[in-house]
LOSELO-836708 format. One record per residue (C-alpha): residue in one letter; x, y, z. Coordinates in steps of 0.25 Angstrom, whole numbers, plus 5000, padded with zeros to 4 digits. Each point is the difference from the previous one (the first is absolute). Last residue first. Example, Ala and Ser with C-alpha at 12.3 -4.5 7.8 and 13.67 -1.06 7.14 Angstrom:
2
S505549965029
A499449865002
END
This chain:
99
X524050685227
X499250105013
X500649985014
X499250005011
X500550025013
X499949965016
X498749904998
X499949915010
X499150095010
X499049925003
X498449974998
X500449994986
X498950094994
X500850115009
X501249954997
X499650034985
X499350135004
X501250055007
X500949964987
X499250054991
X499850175007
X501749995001
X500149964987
X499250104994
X500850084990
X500649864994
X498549964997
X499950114989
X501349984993
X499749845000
X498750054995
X500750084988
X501049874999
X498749924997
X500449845001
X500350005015
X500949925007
X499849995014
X501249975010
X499650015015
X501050005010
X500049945013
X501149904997
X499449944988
X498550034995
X499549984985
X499150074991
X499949984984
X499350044988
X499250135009
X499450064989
X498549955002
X500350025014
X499950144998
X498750004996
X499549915010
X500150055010
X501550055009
X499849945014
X498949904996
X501049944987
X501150035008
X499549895010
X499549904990
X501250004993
X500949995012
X499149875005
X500249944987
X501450025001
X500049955013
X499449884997
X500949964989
X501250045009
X499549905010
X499649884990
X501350014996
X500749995011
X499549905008
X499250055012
X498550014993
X499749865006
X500350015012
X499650145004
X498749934995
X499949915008
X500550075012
X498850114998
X499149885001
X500349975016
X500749865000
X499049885007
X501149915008
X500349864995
X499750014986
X499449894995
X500149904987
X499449875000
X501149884996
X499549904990
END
């Protein structure tokens, strides 16, 4: 039976870049991560009506159950968007559309 080595040690970073490069598994993540990071920008209040939140083309698409918060958070886009790129650590974030 054959032993199994790797040739040259590989960093852990390129492990799990590896591993979370197929498609699916990187949209799951970042969906998790977009979650995560809406619920520190915004609390939890207001992630409890958050349904769904997705990212495409550096736009931020929310869909809020609450049309009266939907109303509410409309008024401070400006204020979200820079605290969300600021969570981020970057400035990715160019819009944010509420569904």
């Amino acid at each position: 039976m054959k032993k199994f080595r790797f040739k040259e040690p590989e960093s852990l970073k390129g492990i799990i870049q590896k591993i979370t490069s197929t498609k699916m598994l990187k949209g799951g993540l970042k969906k998790v991560f977009l979650k995560k990071m809406w619920q520190n920008v915004m609390g939890e209040n207001v992630s409890k009506y958050t349904e769904n939140i997705y990212l495409k083309n550096s736009i931020l698409y929310l869909k809020i159950n609450s049309s009266t918060l939907k109303q509410e958070l409309s008024f401070g886009k400006e204020k979200i968007i820079a605290n969300f790129n600021k969570e981020i650590g970057s400035d990715k974030i160019q819009k944010i559309i509420f569904i």
